[in-house]
Structure formats: structure tokens, C-alpha cells
C-alpha positions in Angstrom: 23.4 10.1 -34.1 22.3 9.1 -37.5 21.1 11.8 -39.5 17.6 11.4 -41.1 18.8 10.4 -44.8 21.0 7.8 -43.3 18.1 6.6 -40.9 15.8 6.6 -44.2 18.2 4.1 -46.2 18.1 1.7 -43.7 16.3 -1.6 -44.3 13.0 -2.1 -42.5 12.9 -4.9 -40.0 11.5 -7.6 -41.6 7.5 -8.2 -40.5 7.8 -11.9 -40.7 11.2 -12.6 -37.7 10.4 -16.5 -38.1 12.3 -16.2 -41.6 16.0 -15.9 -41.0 17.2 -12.8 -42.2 20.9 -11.1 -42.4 22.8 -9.6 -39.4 23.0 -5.6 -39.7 21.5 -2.7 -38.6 17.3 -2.5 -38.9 14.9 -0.1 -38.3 11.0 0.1 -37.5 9.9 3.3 -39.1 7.2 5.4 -38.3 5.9 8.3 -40.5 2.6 9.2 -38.1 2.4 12.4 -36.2 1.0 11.6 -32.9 0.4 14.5 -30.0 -0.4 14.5 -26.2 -1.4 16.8 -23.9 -0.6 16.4 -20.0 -3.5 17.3 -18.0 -2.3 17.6 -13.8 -0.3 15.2 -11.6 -1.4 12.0 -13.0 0.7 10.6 -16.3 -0.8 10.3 -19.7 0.8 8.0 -22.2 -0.3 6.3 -25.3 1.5 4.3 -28.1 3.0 5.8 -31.2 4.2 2.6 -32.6 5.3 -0.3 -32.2 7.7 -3.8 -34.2 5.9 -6.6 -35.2 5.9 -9.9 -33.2 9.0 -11.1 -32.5 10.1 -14.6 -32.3 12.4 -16.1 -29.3 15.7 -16.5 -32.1 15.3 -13.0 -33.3 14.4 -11.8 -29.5 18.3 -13.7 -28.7 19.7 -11.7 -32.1 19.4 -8.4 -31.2 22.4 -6.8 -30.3 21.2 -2.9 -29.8 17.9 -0.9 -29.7 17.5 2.6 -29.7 14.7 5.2 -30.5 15.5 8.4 -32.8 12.7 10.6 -33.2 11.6 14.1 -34.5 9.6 15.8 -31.8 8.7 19.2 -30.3 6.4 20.4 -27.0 4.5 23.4 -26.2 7.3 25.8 -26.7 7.1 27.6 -23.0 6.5 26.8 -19.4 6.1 28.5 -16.2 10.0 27.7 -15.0 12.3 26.0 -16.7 14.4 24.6 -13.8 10.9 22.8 -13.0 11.8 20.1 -15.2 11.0 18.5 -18.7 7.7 16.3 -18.4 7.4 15.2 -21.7 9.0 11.7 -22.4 9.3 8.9 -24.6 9.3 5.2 -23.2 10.1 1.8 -24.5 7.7 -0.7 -23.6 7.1 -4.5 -23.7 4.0 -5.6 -25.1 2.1 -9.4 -24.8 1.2 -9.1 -28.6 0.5 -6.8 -31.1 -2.9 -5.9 -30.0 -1.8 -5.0 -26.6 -3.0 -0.9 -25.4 -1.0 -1.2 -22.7 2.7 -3.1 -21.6 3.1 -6.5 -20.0 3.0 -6.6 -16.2 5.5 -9.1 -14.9 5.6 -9.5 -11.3 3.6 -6.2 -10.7 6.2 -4.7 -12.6 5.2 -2.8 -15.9 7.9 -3.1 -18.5 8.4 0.2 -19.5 11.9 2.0 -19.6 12.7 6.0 -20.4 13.9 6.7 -23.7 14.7 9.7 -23.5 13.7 13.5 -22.9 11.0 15.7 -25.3 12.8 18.3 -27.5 12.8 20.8 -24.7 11.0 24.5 -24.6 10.5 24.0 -28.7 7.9 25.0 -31.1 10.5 23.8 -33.8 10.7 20.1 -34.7 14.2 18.3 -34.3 15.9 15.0 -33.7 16.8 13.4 -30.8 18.0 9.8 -29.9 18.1 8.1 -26.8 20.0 6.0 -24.4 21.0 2.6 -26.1 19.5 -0.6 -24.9 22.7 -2.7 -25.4 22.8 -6.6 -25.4 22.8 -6.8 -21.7 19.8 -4.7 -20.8 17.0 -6.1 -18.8 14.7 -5.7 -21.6 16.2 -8.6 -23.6 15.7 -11.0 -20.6 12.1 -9.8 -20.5 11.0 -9.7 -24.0 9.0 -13.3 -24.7 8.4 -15.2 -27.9 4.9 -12.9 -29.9 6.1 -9.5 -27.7 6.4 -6.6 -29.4 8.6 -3.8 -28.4 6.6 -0.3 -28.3 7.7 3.4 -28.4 5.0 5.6 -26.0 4.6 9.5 -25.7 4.3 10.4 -22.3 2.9 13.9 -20.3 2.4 14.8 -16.9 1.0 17.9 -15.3 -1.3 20.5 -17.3 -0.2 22.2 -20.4 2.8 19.7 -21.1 2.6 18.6 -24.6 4.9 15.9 -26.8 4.4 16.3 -30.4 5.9 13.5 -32.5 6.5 13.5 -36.1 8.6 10.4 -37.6 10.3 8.4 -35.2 12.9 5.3 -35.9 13.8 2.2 -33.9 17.3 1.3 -34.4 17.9 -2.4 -33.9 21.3 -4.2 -34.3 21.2 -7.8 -35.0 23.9 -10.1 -34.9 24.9 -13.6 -33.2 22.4 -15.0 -30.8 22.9 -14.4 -27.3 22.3 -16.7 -24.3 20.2 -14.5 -22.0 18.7 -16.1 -17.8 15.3 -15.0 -18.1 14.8 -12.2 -15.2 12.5 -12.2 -12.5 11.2 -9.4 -10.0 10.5 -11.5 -7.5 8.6 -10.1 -4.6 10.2 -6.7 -4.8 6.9 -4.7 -5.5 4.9 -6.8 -2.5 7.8 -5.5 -0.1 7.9 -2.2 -0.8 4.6 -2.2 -0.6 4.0 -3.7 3.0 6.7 -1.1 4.1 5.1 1.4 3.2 1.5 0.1 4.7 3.4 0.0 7.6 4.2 3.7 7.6 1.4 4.5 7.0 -0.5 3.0 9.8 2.2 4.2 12.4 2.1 7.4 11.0 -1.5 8.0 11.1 -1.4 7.5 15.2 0.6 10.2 15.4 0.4 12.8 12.2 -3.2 14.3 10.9 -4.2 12.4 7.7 -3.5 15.3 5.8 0.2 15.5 7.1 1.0 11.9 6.1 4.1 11.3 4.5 3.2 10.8 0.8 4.6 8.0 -0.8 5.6 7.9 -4.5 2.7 7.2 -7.5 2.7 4.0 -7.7 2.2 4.3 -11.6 5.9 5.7 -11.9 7.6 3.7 -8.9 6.9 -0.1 -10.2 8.3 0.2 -13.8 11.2 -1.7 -14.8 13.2 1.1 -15.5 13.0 2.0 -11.6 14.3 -1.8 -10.8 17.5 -1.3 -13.2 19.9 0.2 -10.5 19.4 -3.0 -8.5 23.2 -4.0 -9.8 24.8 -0.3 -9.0 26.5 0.3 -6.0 24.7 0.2 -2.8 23.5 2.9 -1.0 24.9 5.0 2.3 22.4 7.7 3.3 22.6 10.1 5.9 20.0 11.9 8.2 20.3 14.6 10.4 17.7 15.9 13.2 17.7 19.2 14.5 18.5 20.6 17.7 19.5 23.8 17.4 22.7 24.7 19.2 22.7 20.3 20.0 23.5 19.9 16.2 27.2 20.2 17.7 26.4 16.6 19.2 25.2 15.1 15.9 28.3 16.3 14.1 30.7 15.2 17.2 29.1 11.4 16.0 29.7 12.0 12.6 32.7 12.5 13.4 33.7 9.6 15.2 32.1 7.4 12.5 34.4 9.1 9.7 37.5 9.0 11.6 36.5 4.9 12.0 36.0 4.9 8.1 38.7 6.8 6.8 40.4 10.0 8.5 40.6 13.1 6.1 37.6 12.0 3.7 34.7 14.4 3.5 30.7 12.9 4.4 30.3 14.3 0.5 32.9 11.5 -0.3 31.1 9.1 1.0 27.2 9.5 1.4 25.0 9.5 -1.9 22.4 11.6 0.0 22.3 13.7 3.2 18.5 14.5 4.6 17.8 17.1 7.6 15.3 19.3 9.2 15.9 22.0 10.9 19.8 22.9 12.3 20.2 19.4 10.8 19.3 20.6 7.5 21.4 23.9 7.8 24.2 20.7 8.7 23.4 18.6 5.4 23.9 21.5 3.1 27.0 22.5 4.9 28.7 19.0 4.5 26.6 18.0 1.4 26.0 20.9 -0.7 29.0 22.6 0.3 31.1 20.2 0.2 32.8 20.9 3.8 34.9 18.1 6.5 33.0 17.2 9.7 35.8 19.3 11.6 35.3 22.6 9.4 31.5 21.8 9.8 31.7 21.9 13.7 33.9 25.2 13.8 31.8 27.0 11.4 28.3 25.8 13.4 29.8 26.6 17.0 31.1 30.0 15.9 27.6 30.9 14.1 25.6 29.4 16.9 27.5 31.9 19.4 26.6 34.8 17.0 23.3 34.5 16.7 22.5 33.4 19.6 24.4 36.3 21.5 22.7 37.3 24.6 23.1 41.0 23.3 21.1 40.5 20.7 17.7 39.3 22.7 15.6 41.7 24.3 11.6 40.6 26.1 10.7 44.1 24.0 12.0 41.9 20.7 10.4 39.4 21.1 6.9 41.5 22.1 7.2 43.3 19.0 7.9 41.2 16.5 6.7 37.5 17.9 10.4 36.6 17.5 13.1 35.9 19.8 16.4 36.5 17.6 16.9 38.7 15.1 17.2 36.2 11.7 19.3 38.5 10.3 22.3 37.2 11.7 21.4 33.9 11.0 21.1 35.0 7.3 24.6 37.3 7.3 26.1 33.9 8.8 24.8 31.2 6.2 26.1 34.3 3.7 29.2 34.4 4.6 29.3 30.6 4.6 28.4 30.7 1.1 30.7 33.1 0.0 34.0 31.8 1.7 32.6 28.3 0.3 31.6 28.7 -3.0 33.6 32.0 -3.7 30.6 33.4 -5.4 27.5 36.0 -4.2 25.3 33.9 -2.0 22.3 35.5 -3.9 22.9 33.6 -7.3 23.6 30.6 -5.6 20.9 28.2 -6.2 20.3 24.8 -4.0 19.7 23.0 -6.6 23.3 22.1 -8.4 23.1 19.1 -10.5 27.1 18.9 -10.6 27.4 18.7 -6.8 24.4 16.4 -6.9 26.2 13.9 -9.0 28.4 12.6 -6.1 26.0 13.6 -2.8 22.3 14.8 -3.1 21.2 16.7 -0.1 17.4 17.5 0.6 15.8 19.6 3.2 12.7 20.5 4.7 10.8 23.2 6.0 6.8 24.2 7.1 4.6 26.3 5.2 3.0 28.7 7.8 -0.4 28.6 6.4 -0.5 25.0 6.7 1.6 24.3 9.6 -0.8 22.0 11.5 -2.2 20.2 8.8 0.2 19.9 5.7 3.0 17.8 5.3 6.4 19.5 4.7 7.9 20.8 1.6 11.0 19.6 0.6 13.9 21.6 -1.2 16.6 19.7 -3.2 19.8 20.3 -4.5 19.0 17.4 -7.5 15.9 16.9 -9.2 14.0 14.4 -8.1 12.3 12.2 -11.3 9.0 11.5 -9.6 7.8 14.8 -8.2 7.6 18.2 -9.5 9.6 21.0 -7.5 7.4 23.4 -6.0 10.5 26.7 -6.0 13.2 24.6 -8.7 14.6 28.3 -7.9 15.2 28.7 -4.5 18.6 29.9 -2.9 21.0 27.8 -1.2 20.9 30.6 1.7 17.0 30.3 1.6 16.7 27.1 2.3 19.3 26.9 4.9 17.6 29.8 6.2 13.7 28.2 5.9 14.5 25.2 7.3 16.0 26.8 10.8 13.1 29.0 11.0 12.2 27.8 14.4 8.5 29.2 15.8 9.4 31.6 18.3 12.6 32.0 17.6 12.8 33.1 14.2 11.0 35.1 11.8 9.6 32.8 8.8 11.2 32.9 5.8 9.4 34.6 2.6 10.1 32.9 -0.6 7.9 33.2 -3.5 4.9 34.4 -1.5 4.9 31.6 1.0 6.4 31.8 4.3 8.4 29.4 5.7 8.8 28.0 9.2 11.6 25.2 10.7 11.1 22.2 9.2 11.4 20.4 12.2 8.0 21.6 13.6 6.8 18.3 11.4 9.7 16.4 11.1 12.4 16.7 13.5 13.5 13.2 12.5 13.7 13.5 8.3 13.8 9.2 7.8 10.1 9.0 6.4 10.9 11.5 3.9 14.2 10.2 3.0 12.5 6.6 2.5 10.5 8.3 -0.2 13.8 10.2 -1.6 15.6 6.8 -1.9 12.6 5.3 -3.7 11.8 7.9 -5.9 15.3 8.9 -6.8 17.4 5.5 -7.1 14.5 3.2 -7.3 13.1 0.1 -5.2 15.2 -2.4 -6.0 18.6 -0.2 -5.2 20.6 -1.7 -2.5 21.7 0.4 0.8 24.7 -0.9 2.8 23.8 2.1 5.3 21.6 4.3 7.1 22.8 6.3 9.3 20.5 8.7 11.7 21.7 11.0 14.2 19.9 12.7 16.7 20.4 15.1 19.2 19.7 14.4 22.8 17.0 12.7 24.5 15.0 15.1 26.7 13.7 14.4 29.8 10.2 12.7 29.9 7.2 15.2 29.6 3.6 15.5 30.8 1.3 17.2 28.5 0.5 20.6 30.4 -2.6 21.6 31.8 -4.2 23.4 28.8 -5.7 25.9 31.0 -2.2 26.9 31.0 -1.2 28.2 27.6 2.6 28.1 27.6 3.4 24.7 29.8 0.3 23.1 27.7 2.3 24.6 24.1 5.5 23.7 25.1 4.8 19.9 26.2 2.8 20.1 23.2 6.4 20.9 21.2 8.5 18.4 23.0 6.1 15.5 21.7 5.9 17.0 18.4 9.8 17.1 17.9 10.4 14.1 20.0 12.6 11.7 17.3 12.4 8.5 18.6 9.1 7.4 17.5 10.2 7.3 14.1 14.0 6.0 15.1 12.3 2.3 16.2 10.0 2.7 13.7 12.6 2.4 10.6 15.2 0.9 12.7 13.2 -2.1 12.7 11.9 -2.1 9.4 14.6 -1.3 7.5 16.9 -3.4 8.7 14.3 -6.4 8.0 12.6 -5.5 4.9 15.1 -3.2 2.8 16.9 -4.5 0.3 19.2 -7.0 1.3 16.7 -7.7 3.7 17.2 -9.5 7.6 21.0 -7.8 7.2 21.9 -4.7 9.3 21.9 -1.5 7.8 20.7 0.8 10.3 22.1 2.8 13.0 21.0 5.3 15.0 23.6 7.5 17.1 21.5 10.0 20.3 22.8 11.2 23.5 21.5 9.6 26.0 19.2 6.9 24.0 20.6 3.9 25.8 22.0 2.8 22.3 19.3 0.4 21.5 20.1 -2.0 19.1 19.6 -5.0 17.1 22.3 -7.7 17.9 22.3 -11.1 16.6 22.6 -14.1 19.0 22.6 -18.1 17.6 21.2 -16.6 14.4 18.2 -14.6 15.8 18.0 -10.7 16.0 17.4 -9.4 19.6 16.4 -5.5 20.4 18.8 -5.2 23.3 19.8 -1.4 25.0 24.1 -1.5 25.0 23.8 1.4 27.4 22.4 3.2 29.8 19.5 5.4 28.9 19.5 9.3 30.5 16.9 11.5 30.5 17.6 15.1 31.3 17.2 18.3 30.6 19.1 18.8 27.3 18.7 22.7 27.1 17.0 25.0 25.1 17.4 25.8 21.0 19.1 28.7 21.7 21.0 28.1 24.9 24.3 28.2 24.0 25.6 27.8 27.5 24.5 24.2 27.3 27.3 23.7 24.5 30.0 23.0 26.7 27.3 20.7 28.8 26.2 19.1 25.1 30.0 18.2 23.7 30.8 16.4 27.6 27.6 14.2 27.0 28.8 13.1 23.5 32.1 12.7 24.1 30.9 10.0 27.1 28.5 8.7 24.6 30.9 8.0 22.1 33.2 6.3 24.2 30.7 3.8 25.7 31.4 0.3 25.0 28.0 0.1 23.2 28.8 3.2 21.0 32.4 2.0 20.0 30.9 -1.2 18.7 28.4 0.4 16.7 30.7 3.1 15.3 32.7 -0.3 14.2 30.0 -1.8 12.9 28.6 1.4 10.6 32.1 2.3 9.3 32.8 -1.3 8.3 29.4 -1.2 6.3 30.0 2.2 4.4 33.4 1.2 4.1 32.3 -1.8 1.8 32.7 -0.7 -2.2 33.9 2.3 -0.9 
């Protein structure tokens, strides 16, 4: 980084680009002190300054840009693993009297600069990410745009404080640059997520709709610059309790296709699950394990807990609980520890070096707002869009929280809130991870796969008499958890309307589904079942004499024509760039 005398001797950019000028390194200085203050959830931003018109040659001449500036914040925050929200952008303006950037396509043209000097009352320098020659900016900018440097807060008590502030622009040879459009990227996002929403509300209370990302964050340009990267393989998980042996057993067979001995870390950028599928994400994902280590560790734990010495009617009287979570807890311990080689209880989820090669997210039910909040998602990254509600809660804690099945287990206290299986909400975690994908890698990414795996269609239930407490809860339950509402849901709409839309990307793997599918016949997709569907009684949570019964189901699943062909077809897609 250039220190402040040498970003002092360098020559201003001239204010008049139409006059050719030298090649070299130029800089737009700014001497103003400029502050803002974050207020709650919604962003404020301003301008702090900003170049003077530039012409189409000098637009072609520059080489570089980058922002140094001398900033501070508030000094202190409630917790600092909640994240930095103080920023500075770079924006694109129409002209020098512009308050706000240019809007191309729906898109604003505003990209991150870089992070706020971070819990500081002292002012320092800091530079951020270079713009080089073949950033998107430079296919954007137009003859009379300016480029501008904005201060940005969000949530209350934030505060950026700016003091002098340089941008850095190398200018050399012209450079040939395609002009870039967006296309219809926002309009499609958008109509997916309309669609969501409407299915959504039929079946969820308004006030447990599956948020969607502020719109204000998700169409800027600099969420539309991973479009180039590397597509996309995500991973979701449903639970199932003792069934989660089924979901694994497909995962399996889908890795073994791909490549035998790789890890679902090695290959999946995020994992999603509720429930046992969530204990199953952080297992493979944040832990790093094989499918086959998986499976051993999840049958053994599943016959511990759920040991028939440890239930009793008088248990479950006194303390509204069937099992004791205890040995739930000692087992996700251990897990930890013969993992990770360190004390489960300064294990954090959130790991931002494990994060770097598979994300994991899970979810779980606060029991005050069980029947009318959405669920609250834990992380092992940080996601750029929302805020964490406990940045600091343990791996074994979340595994724990979101397995907390009603009746079954205790909730989970973390922070003053208790916690309750995430699967009471969500059994099937695709909506959220939608919202993960767009939020964390951006609209435009591309996504070769999704892969969803269930586990185990039940048989077909009446809603009880409701005069009858127990039948009328439990049918209740089954409709609640019941996955496949939101498997045709996003099977159909993200194979047509993700990116690289009306290609197949999607596939869904559930004992006893039928194995519906999309298959393509003289160029036209047809949903078509490539098996029989079964209906039966798949077994309780806990029952762990329905294991044996639960691996002979999968093991015929998997070897049905229909399956075979779709295990082909998913490896072949995550095996692309792989």
C-alpha cells in the first residue's frame, strides 16, 4: 500500500480527460471528512467524492483503480464475530450531479471497496481490492460518468468516519472493452422468487414466509461478478431421524459414481439441512468426514440414544420429553473431539477456513415462535447480506438445536432462547438454501447441481378428528414435515429458471418417491415417474428397529433402473470442472 506522503506526491487526475495527458499513475484526492451513522436493517450510504467526467478514450486508458482511505467507526459493538457493517463502495454515476449510481438493467453499479477500519476510535489507512483492466466496471462506465467513492452503514449504532481518501488510477494504452449487459437477470430472479412466494403462502403463515434477500443489496453489480467463477454444486439434506441413514446410503451411491474416496466437502460449495439432516451437513461439511465414516458414526449414535433402556412413560411425564438429550449431546461431543482434536466447547460453527472450500448452514425453531416465525439459521460462514443472530454459537449447539425434535427432545438453550428441531418448519431446507446461494454467491452464479435428498415417503394421512388430540397432532406433524411439496416446487423451477436456465440441474433422491423426473424427449421436458411410488409406514424418529427395514428400501431404491440413471446423470454434472 502507498503510504500517505507517497499518495500526496502524486499528480491529480486531470479535470479536463478530453485533453490528452501522460500515462502514469493519478489520483483523485479528497481532503473532506465525511461521517455516517447506520440506523437498523436498512443501508444508509451517501457520496464522499467522486472524479470528474470522464471521456470514452480516458474511460479505454485506465489500466487500475483503487480506493486508499483514512477512516475509523464507532470504536465498539455488541459482538464482534457479528460482522463489520461499515463499508466503502465504488459506484458509477450518469454525470456529475448524480445523488445516486446509474441503474443499468435494474442493476445499480455499485461494487465493495473494501471494509471500515474495524472496532477503531483511531484513524488509519486502508486500501482496497484493485479494480484491474478487466473488471466489469470498465465495460460499464460510459462517455460523462463519473466514478464515485460512497460510505455505507447498516444496522443502529454503526458508524464510518472518513478523513482523506485517494483514488488510485493507472492509465496506460487504450484497451478494447465489449460493452456488458445484464440482460434479464434481475426480472428472473425476481419471478422466482414471486413464485415462492405464492406457493409458500398456501401452505406457511405469512409471518413464516421464507424471507428473501433486500433487494437493495442483492441487484448491485458487485453481486453479478461471480457469474464467470465456477459453477455451483449444493447439497440439501432433510431430516428423518434414525432415516438419515437412507439419505447418506444415496449420497453415497452418487459419490462412488463421481469419484470413490473424495469427501462431499471436496466436492459441494454448500451443504444445507434441518433436523438429523443438519446434524448430517455438519458431520460431512463442517467436519470434514467421508459418506462411509458419516454412516458408521450416525448408526452407532442413533443406537445410543435411542436405547430402549434409556426411555421410560415416567420420562417422558415428567419432563415432556422422550429421550434424555444428554446422550445426544455426549455423542455430537465426542464427535467433535475425535474430529477436530480439540474441546467441543470452544469449537465454534462458524469457521471461516473450513468455510472456504464447503459452507454448511443449519436450521432450527425458536420455541416462543414456533407456529408463527420462520426459522433461524446458524452458519459456519458469514453470510454478506444478513446479520447473525448468535455469530457465537457452538458447533455442538447447533448440531444439537437443530435435532431438538418436539417430544422427543428437550429444546436447546442458547443465549436465552430455546431451540426446537429445525425440521418442525422446514423438514425440506431448499427455500432457505435458494436464499443462501443468492445472498452468498450472488444471482448471476451458475449451479451445475442441486442435489436434495429425502428420507422416505410415508404413507398417505388423513388429518385426525380434532376431538382427538393426539391422532389430530400427529396428522397435523406428518403434513407439516411432509417434503415433497417443496421437492416439485424447486425441481421445476430450478431446473427452468436458474442460471443456465431450461438445462438440468436438479435431482431429488427419496425412498419410495417413484423417482419423478424431468426427461427430455424430441427437445421437450416431460415430468415422467421412472419408478414405482410406495407408500408405507416408514417408522418412527426414534425407532431404531426400522434401520435394518430403512437400509433394505434404499438399497432397492438405488438399484432401480430409474435411480441408476439419475445417479449417472448427477455425478456427470458435479463431475463437470470438478
Amino acid at each position: 500500500m502507498l503510504t500517505a506522503s507517497e499518495l500526496e506526491e502524486l499528480p491529480v487526475l486531470p479535470g479536463d480527460t478530453t485533453v490528452e495527458f501522460p500515462a502514469g499513475t493519478y489520483a483523485v484526492p479528497c481532503y473532506k471528512k465525511k461521517e455516517l451513522e447506520g440506523t437498523g436493517p436498512e443501508i444508509e450510504d451517501t457520496i464522499w467524492f467522486h472524479t470528474q467526467p470522464l471521456d470514452a478514450h480516458t474511460i479505454e486508458r485506465i489500466h487500475s483503480l483503487r480506493l486508499v482511505a483514512e477512516s475509523r467507526d464507532q470504536g465498539e459493538c455488541d459482538d464482534e464475530l457479528a460482522g463489520n457493517w461499515t463499508w466503502f463502495e465504488i459506484a458509477v454515476l450518469k454525470n456529475k450531479y448524480s445523488k445516486q449510481p446509474r441503474i443499468k438493467d435494474g442493476i445499480k453499479l455499485v461494487w465493495d471497496s473494501h471494509k471500515n477500519r474495524f472496532l477503531s476510535k483511531k484513524y488509519g489507512w486502508e486500501e482496497g481490492v484493485e479494480f484491474t483492466k478487466d473488471h466489469d466496471i470498465f465495460r460499464l462506465l460510459e462517455d460523462g460518468n463519473c466514478i464515485a467513492v460512497r460510505l455505507c452503514a447498516r444496522f443502529a449504532g454503526w458508524k464510518i468516519k472518513a478523513r482523506t481518501g485517494y483514488l488510485v488510477l493507472d492509465i496506460a494504452a487504450p484497451v478494447a472493452r465489449d460493452p456488458l449487459e445484464f440482460g434479464q437477470t434481475k426480472e428472473t430472479v425476481l419471478s422466482i422468487q414471486e413464485v415462492f412466494q405464492e406457493v409458500n403462502s398456501s401452505i406457511l403463515p405469512d409471518s413464516m414466509q421464507i424471507s428473501t434477500p433486500p433487494k437493495e443489496l442483492l441487484f448491485r453489480a458487485e453481486m453479478l461478478t461471480s457469474a464467470g467463477d465456477k459453477p455451483l454444486r449444493v447439497l440439501s439434506l432433510d431430516g428423518g431421524g434414525v432415516r438419515g441413514v437412507a439419505a447418506l446410503m444415496h449420497l453415497d451411491a452418487v459419490m462412488k459414481k463421481l469419484a470413490p474416496g473424495k469427501k462431499p466437502c471436496e466436492v459441494f460449495d454448500l451443504i444445507g439441512g434441518t433436523s438429523t439432516g443438519g446434524f448430517i451437513a455438519i458431520m460431512l461439511g463442517r467436519l470434514q468426514m467421508s459418506v462411509k465414516d458419516c454412516l458408521n458414526s450416525y448408526r452407532k449414535f442413533m443406537n445410543i440414544v435411542f436405547s430402549s433402556k434409556r426411555w421410560t412413560k415416567a420420562s417422558l411425564i415428567a419432563t415432556g420429553s422422550k429421550w434424555d438429550a444428554s446422550a445426544l449431546e455426549g455423542c455430537i461431543k465426542d464427535l467433535v473431539r475425535e474430529q477436530l482434536g480439540r474441546n467441543p466447547d470452544e469449537v465454534l460453527l462458524l469457521d471461516e477456513e473450513s468455510a472456504k472450500t464447503c459452507k454448511v448452514f443449519v436450521m432450527a425453531t425458536k420455541r416462543d415462535g414456533a407456529n408463527n416465525q420462520a426459522p433461524m439459521v446458524f452458519r459456519s460462514y458469514e453470510n454478506p447480506l444478513e446479520k447473525s443472530a448468535l455469530p457465537r454459537i457452538k458447533l455442538w449447539e447447533a448440531a444439537r438445536a437443530t435435532s431438538a425434535a418436539p417430544m422427543y427432545f428437550a429444546p436447546l438453550k442458547v443465549d436465552g432462547h430455546e431451540f426446537l428441531d429445525g425440521g418442525l418448519q422446514a423438514n425440506n431446507p431448499l427455500g432457505w438454501l435458494w436464499n443462501e446461494i443468492l445472498s452468498v454467491f450472488g444471482p448471476a452464479r451458475s449451479t451445475n447441481c442441486f442435489l436434495s435428498i429425502g428420507t422416505g415417503i410415508p404413507a398417505a394421512k388423513s388429518v385426525g378428528d380434532v376431538r382427538n388430540v393426539a391422532g389430530f397432532a400427529e396428522s397435523i406433524a406428518g403434513i407439516a414435515t411432509n417434503s415433497d411439496i417443496t421437492n416439485i416446487l424447486f425441481r421445476s423451477l430450478i431446473n427452468a429458471f436458474a442460471p443456465r436456465p431450461m438445462g438440468k440441474k436438479y435431482w431429488r433422491f427419496n425412498v419410495g418417491d417413484g423417482l419423478p423426473d424431468y426427461v427430455e424427449e424430441d427437445g421437450v421436458w416431460k415430468w415422467k415417474m421412472l419408478g414405482q411410488r410406495v407408500e408405507e409406514d416408514i417408522g418412527e424418529l426414534d425407532d431404531v428397529k426400522a434401520i435394518d427395514r430403512t437400509v433394505t428400501n434404499a438399497e432397492k431404491y438405488i438399484l432401480e433402473p430409474g435411480a441408476q440413471k439419475m445417479i449417472e446423470e448427477c455425478a456427470n454434472a458435479l463431475r463437470e470442472e470438478l
